[in-house]
Kinemage of the C-alpha trace (Angstrom):
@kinemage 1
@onewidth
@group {chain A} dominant
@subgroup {mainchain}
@vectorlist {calphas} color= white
{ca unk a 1} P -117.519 -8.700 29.093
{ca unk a 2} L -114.969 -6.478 30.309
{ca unk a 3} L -111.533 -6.187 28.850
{ca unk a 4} L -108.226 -6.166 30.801
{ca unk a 5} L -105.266 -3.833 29.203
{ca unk a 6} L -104.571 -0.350 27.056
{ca unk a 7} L -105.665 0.773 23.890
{ca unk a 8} L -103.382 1.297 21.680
{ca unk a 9} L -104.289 5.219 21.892
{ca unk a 10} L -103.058 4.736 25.459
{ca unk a 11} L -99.738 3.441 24.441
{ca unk a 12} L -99.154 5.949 21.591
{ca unk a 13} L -99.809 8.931 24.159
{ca unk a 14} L -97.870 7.640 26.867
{ca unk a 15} L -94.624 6.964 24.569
{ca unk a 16} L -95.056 10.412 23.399
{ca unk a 17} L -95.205 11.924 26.855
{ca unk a 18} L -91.861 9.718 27.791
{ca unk a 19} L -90.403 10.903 24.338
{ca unk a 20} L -90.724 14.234 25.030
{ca unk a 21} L -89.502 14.124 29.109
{ca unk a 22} L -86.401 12.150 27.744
{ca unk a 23} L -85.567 15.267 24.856
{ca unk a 24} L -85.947 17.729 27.479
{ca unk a 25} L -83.571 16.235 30.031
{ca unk a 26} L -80.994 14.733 27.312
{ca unk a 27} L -80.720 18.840 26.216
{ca unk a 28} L -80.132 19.908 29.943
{ca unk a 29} L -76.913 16.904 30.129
{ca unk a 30} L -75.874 17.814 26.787
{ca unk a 31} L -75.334 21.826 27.698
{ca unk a 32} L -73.162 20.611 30.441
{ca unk a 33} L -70.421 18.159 28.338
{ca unk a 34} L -68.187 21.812 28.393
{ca unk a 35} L -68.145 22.031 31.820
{ca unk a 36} L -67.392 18.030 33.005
{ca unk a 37} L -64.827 18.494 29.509
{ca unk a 38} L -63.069 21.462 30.873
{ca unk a 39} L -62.504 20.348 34.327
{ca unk a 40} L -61.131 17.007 32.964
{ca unk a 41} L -58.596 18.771 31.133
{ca unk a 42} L -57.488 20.569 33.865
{ca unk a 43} L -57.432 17.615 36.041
{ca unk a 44} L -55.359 16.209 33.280
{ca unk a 45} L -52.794 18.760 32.635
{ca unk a 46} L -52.372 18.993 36.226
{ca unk a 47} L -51.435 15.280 36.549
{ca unk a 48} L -49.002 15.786 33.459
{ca unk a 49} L -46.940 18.442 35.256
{ca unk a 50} L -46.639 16.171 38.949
{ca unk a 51} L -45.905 13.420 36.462
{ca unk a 52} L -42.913 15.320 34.727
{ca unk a 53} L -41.732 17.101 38.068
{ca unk a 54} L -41.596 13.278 39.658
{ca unk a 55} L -40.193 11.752 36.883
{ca unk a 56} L -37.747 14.581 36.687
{ca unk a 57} L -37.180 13.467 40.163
{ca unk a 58} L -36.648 9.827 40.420
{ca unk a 59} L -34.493 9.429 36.985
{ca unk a 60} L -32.364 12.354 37.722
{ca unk a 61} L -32.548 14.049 34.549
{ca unk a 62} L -34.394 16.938 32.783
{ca unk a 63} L -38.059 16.515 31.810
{ca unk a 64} L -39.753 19.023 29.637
{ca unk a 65} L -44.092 19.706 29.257
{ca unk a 66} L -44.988 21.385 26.083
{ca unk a 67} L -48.349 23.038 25.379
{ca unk a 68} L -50.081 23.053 21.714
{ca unk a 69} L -53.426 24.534 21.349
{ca unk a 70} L -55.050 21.066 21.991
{ca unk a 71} L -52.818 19.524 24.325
{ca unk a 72} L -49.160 18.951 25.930
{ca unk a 73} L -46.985 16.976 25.586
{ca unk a 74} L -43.961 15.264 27.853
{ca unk a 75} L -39.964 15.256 26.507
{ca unk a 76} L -37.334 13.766 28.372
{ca unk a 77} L -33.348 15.756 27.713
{ca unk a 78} L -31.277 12.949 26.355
{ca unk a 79} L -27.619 14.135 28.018
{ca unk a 80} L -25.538 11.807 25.384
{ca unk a 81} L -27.541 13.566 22.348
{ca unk a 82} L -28.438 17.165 23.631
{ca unk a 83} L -32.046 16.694 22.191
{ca unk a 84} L -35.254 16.567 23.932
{ca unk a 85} L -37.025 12.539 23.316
{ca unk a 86} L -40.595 12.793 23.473
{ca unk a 87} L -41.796 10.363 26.142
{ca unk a 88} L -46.011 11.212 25.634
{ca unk a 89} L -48.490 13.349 23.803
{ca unk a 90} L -52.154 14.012 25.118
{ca unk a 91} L -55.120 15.417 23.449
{ca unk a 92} L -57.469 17.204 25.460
{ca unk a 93} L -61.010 17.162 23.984
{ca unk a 94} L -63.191 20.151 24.024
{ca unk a 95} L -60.531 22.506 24.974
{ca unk a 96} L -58.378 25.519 24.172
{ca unk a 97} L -54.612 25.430 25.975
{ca unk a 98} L -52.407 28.323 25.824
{ca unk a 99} L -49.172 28.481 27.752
{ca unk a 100} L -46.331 31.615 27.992
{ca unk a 101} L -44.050 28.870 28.582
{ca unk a 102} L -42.295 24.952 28.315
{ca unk a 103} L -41.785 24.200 31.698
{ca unk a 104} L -38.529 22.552 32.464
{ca unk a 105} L -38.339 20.386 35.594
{ca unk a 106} L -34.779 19.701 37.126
{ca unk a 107} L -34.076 16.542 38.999
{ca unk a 108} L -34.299 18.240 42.626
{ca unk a 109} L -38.015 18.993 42.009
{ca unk a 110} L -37.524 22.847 40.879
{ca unk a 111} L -38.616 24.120 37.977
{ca unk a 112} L -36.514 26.631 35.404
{ca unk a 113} L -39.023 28.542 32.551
{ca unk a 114} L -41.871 29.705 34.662
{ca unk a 115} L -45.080 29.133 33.353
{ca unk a 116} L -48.755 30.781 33.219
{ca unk a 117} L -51.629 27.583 31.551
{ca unk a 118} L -54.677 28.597 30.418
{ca unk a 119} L -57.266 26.158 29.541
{ca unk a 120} L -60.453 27.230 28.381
{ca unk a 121} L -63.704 26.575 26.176
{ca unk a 122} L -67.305 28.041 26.039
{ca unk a 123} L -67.950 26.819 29.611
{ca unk a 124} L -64.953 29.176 31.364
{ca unk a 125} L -61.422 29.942 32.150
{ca unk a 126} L -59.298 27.658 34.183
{ca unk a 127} L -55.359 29.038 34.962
{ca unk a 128} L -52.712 26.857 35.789
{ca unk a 129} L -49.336 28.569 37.521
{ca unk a 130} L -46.340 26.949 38.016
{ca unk a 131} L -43.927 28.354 40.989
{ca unk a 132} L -40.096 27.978 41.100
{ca unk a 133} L -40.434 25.440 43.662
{ca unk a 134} L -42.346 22.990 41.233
{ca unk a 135} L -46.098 23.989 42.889
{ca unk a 136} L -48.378 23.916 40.815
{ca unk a 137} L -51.769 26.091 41.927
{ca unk a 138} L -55.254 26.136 39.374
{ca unk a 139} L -57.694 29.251 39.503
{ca unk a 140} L -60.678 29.388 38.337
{ca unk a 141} L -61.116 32.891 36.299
């Protein structure tokens, strides 16, 4: 009589082998979360600053990015108050941000308080500059 199937020796051994190919490639994804994390939030601050030089833009007012050491965040000048109105606030995850500056975009597109963005973890070095013209250029260091 001849049996049709595995034993369950067979089974055990071939989980183990798949057990141990899926630990080996899960380690090789999770070294590169710094990398796919860093170049988010550089994609991320980027889009914040064309947001703010836009919306500086179309409302015809003063709009304002601030950088903490986890993230920015977007104020709008109030002209009846004086005061800067914070509009947003993002977190960037897995990320250092350092700035020499607030940028301050102007409703014809030009910016006033240069500024120098660094974003970095244990992956690299991204910098962010920000011309008087409101162009905004990202090097990789």
């Amino acid at each position: 009589m001849r049996r049709n199937g595995f034993t369950v020796l067979e089974v055990i051994i071939t989980i183990a082998i798949l057990g141990f190919i899926i630990g080996i490639t899960s380690s090789s994804f999770h070294s590169l979360a710094p990398k796919y994390r860093l170049k988010k939030a550089v994609w991320e601050v980027h889009t914040r600053l064309n947001y703010a030089r836009y919306k500086a833009i179309f409302d015809g007012s003063k709009v304002r990015v601030t950088f903490g050491s986890a993230g920015c965040t977007i104020e709008k000048y109030d002209e009846n108050k004086k005061e800067w109105k914070k509009e947003s606030a993002d977190f960037l995850e897995g990320v250092k941000v350092q700035a020499n500056n607030s940028p301050v975009f102007h409703p014809g597109g030009n910016v006033s308080n240069l500024a120098s963005i660094y974003i970095f973890n244990s992956w690299g070095k991204y910098k962010i500059t920000l011309a008087i013209s409101g162009r905004i250029k990202i090097i990789k260091l």
